[in-house]
SETOR-500832 format. One record per residue (C-alpha): residue number from 1; chain; x, y, z. Coordinates in steps of 0.5 Angstrom, whole numbers, plus 500, padded with zeros to 3 digits. Layout:
N
PT  nr  kette  c1  c2  c3
PT  NUM  A  X  Y  Z
...
END
This chain:
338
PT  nr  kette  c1  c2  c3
PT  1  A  551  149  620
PT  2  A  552  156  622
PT  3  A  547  155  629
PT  4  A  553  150  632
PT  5  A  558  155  634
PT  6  A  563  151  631
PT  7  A  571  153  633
PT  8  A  575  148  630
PT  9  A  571  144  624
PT  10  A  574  137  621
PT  11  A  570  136  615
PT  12  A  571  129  612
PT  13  A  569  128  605
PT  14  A  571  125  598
PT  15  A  576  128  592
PT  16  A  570  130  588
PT  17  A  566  135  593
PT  18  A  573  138  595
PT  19  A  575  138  586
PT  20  A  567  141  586
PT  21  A  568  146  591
PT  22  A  561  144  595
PT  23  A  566  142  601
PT  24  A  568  149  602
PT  25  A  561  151  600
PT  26  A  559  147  606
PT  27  A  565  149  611
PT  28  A  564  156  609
PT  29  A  557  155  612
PT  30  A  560  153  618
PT  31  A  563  160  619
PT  32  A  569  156  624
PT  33  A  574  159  627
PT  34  A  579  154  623
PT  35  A  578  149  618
PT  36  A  581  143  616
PT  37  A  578  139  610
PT  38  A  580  131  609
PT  39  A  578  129  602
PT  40  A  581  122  601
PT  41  A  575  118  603
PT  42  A  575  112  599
PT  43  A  569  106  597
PT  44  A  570  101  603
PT  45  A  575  105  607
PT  46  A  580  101  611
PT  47  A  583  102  618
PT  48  A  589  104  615
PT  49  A  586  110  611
PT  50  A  582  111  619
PT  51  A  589  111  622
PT  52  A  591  116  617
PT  53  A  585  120  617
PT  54  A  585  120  626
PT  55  A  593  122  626
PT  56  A  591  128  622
PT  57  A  586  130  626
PT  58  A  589  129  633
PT  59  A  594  134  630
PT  60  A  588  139  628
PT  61  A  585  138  635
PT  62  A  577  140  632
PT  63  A  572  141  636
PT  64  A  567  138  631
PT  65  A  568  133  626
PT  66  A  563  133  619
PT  67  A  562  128  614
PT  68  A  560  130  608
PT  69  A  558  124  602
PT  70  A  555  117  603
PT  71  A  556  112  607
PT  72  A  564  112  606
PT  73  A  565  119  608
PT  74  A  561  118  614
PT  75  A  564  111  617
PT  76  A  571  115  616
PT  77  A  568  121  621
PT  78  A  565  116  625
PT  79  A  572  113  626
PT  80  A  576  118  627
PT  81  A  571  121  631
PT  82  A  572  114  636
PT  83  A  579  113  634
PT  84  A  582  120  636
PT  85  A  580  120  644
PT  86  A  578  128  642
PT  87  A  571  126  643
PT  88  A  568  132  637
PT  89  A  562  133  636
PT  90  A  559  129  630
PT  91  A  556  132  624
PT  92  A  553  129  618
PT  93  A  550  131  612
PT  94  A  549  124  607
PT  95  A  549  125  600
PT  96  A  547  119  597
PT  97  A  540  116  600
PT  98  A  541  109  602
PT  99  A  546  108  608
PT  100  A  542  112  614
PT  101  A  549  112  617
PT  102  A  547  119  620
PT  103  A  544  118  624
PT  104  A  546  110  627
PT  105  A  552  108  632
PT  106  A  555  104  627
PT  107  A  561  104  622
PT  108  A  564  100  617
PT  109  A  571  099  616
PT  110  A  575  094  611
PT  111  A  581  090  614
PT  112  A  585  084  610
PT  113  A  579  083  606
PT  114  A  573  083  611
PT  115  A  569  089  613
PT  116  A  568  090  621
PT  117  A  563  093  623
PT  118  A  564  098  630
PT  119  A  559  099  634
PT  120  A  559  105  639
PT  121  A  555  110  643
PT  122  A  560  115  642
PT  123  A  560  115  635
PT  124  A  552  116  633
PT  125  A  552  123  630
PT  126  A  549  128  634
PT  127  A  546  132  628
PT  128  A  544  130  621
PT  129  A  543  135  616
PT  130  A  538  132  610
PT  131  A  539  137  603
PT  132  A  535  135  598
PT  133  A  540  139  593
PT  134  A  547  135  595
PT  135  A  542  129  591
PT  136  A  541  133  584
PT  137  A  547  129  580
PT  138  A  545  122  583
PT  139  A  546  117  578
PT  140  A  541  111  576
PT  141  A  545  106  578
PT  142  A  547  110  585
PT  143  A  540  110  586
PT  144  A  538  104  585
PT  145  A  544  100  589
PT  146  A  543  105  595
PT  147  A  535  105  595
PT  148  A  536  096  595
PT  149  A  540  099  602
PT  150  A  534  102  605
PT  151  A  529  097  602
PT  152  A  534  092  607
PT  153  A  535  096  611
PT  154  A  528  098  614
PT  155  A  525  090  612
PT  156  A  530  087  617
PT  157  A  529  091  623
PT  158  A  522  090  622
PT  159  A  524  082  622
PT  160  A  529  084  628
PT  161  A  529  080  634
PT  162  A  529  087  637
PT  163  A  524  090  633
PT  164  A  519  094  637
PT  165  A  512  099  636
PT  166  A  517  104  635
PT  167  A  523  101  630
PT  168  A  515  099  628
PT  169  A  512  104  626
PT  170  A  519  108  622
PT  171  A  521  101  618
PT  172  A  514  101  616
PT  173  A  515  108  614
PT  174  A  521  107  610
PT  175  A  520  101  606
PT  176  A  513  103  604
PT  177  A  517  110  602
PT  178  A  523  107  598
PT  179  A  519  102  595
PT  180  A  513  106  593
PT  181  A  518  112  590
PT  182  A  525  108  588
PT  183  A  522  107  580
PT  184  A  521  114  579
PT  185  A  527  117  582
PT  186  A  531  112  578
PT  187  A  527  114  572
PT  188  A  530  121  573
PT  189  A  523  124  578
PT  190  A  528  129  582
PT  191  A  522  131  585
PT  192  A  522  123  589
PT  193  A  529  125  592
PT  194  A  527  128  598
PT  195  A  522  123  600
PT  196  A  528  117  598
PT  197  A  532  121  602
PT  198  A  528  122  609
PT  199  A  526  114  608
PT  200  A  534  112  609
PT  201  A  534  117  615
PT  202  A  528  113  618
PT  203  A  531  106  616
PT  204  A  537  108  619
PT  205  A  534  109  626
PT  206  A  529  103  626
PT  207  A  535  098  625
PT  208  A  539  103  630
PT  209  A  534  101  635
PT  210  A  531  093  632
PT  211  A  538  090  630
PT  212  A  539  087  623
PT  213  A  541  081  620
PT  214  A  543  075  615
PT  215  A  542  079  609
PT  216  A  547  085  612
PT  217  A  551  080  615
PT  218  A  553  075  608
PT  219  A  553  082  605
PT  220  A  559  086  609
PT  221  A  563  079  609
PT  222  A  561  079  601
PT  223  A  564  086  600
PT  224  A  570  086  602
PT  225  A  572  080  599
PT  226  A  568  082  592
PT  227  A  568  090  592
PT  228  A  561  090  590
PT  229  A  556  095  592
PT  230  A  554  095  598
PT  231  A  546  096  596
PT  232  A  548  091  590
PT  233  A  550  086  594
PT  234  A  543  087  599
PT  235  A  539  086  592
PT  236  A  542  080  591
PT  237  A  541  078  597
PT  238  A  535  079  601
PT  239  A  530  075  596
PT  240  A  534  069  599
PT  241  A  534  071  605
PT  242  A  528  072  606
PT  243  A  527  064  604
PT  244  A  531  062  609
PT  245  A  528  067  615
PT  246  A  520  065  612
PT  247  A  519  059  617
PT  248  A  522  064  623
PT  249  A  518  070  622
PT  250  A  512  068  615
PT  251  A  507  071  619
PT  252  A  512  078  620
PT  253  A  514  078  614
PT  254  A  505  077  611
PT  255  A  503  083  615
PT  256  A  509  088  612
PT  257  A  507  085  605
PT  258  A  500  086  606
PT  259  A  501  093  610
PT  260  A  505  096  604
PT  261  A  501  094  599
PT  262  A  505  087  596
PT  263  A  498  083  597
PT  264  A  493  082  601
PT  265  A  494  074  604
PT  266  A  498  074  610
PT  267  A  499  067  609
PT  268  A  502  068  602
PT  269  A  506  075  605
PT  270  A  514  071  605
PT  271  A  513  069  598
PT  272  A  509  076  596
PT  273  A  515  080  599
PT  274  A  520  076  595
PT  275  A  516  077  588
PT  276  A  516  084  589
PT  277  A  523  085  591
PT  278  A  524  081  585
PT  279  A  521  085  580
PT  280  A  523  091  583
PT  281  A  531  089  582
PT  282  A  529  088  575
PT  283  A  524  094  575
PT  284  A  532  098  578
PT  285  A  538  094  572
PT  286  A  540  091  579
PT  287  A  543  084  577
PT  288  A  541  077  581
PT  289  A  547  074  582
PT  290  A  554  075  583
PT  291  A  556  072  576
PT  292  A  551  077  573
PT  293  A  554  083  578
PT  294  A  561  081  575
PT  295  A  564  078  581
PT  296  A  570  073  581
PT  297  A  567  068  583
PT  298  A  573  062  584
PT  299  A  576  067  588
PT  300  A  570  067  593
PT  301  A  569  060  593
PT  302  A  577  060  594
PT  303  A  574  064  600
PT  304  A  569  060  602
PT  305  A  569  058  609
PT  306  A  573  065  611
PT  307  A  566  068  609
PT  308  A  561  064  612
PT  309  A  565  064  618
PT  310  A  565  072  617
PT  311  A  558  073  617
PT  312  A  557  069  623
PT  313  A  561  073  627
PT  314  A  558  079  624
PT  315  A  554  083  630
PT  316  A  548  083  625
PT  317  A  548  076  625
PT  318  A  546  075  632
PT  319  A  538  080  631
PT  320  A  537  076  626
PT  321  A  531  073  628
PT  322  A  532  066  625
PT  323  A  538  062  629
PT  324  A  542  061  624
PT  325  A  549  056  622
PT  326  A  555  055  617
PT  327  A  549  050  613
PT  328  A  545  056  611
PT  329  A  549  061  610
PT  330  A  553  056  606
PT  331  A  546  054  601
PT  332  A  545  062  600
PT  333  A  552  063  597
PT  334  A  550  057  593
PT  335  A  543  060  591
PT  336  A  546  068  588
PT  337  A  552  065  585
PT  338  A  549  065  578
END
């Protein structure tokens, strides 16, 4: 922090680093001529929240803008960063493992129950900070619901119609990563930590290159409507996606199992990636289907049609490398509602 030479620091983070004393720890790090701290970052930030943030930033006029937390606190930064026209430097250090968003040029914004997904050059940070001692007090489920992001995160850009050797070789690296490492840090190995958190990284930048898709796509039209995890929701999600996108990229998805050790069959390799997700969601306390995950499920069959037509229109829908219609994301709600 003290490298950047940072005059007027914006640091957005949540109430709990504010109350703890880490934001002020962080921002005395910038050694900045002036600081301001926002630490009203909520779960699934809205535009409304992004409006007010951006408004006191203007007033500030910072040179650099900071994000310090999850994902969450990192969508906030990046909007107030497009929103205010200040064009600031954007710095983030994540403290959870799982939504790569340090190092992508996307953001998720809540408005009327449907998250929007922002998508800009402008707003891909232009340095990240990985510290392995902000992810001392993770708990179990946090573990497991972002690590389910990593593990979608790094299985759709490999099967993205922009994947390429690049988002090849660093989705490969993530998934074999998370997927290797998530049941021992889950079961209290903090020593995993560190490797979970660069395999988010990782994940972040093959998607940021290949593109993402269906299960990302249901999974941010869900979570407006259900208020679910985000990475809960992919662990509900991907084993069914995976189904549906077997007739376009089976072979894909053979040579990812075979590659990270789930078997050694290509042919068998759609059905081997499904199972081992499966039994590693079991292995995480993460439910399989919305009911089990305590969702109103009248309400999001009140919500149907908004939801599909919502994940259609998602950008994450268009790499997805199976063209897909209202049918087929109709037939996955049917299959994870429990």
């Amino acid at each position: 922090m003290g490298e950047l030479e940072i005059r007027r620091l914006f640091l957005v983070t949540d109430p709990y680093f504010e109350k703890k004393g880490i934001a002020a720890q962080v921002a005395a790090q910038a050694k900045a001529e002036q600081t301001e701290i926002f630490s009203g970052v909520e779960p699934d930030p809205s535009l409304a929240l992004a409006a007010e943030a951006t408004a006191k930033a203007k007033a500030f006029c910072p040179d650099t803008v900071v994000a310090l937390g999850g994902g969450s606190a990192m969508d906030l930064a990046k909007a107030v960063a497009y929103f205010s026209g200040l064009k600031p430097r954007l710095v983030c250090i994540p403290t959870t493992s799982g939504s790569g968003s340090e190092v992508t040029d996307f953001a998720i914004l809540t408005h009327e129950g449907i998250k929007q997904v922002l998508v800009d050059a402008s707003i891909r940070p232009c340095a990240a900070i990985l510290d392995s001692d902000l992810l001392e007090q993770l708990p179990p489920s946090l573990i497991a619901d972002s690590g389910f992001d990593i593990l979608a995160h790094a299985l759709e850009a490999w099967a993205a119609k922009g994947a390429g050797a690049v988002s090849d070789a660093l989705a490969l690296a993530a998934f074999e990563t998370a997927y290797s490492h998530l049941s021992a840090s889950f079961a209290g190995d903090k020593n995993k930590r560190l490797a979970i958190h660069e395999a988010a990284c990782m994940a972040g930048m093959a998607f940021s290159q290949a593109g993402l898709g269906l299960c990302h796509a249901i999974a941010h039209a869900l979570g407006g409507i259900t208020h679910l995890p985000h990475g809960r929701l992919n662990a509900i999600l991907l084993p069914w996606v995976i189904d549906i996108n077997a007739q376009a990229c089976g072979k894909r998805y053979g040579e990812l199992a075979a590659r990270a050790g789930l078997g050694v069959s290509r042919q068998l390799g759609a059905r081997n990636l499904k199972n081992a997700l499966v039994c590693l969601r079991r292995e995480l306390k993460l439910p399989g289907s919305l009911g089990e995950a305590g969702a109103d499920l009248r309400l999001v069959e009140r919500h149907r049609q908004d939801i599909i037509s919502a994940a259609l229109a998602d950008p994450c829908c268009a790499s997805n490398p199976l063209k897909v219609d209202a049918s087929a994301v109709g037939r996955v709600l049917e299959c994870i509602k429990g």
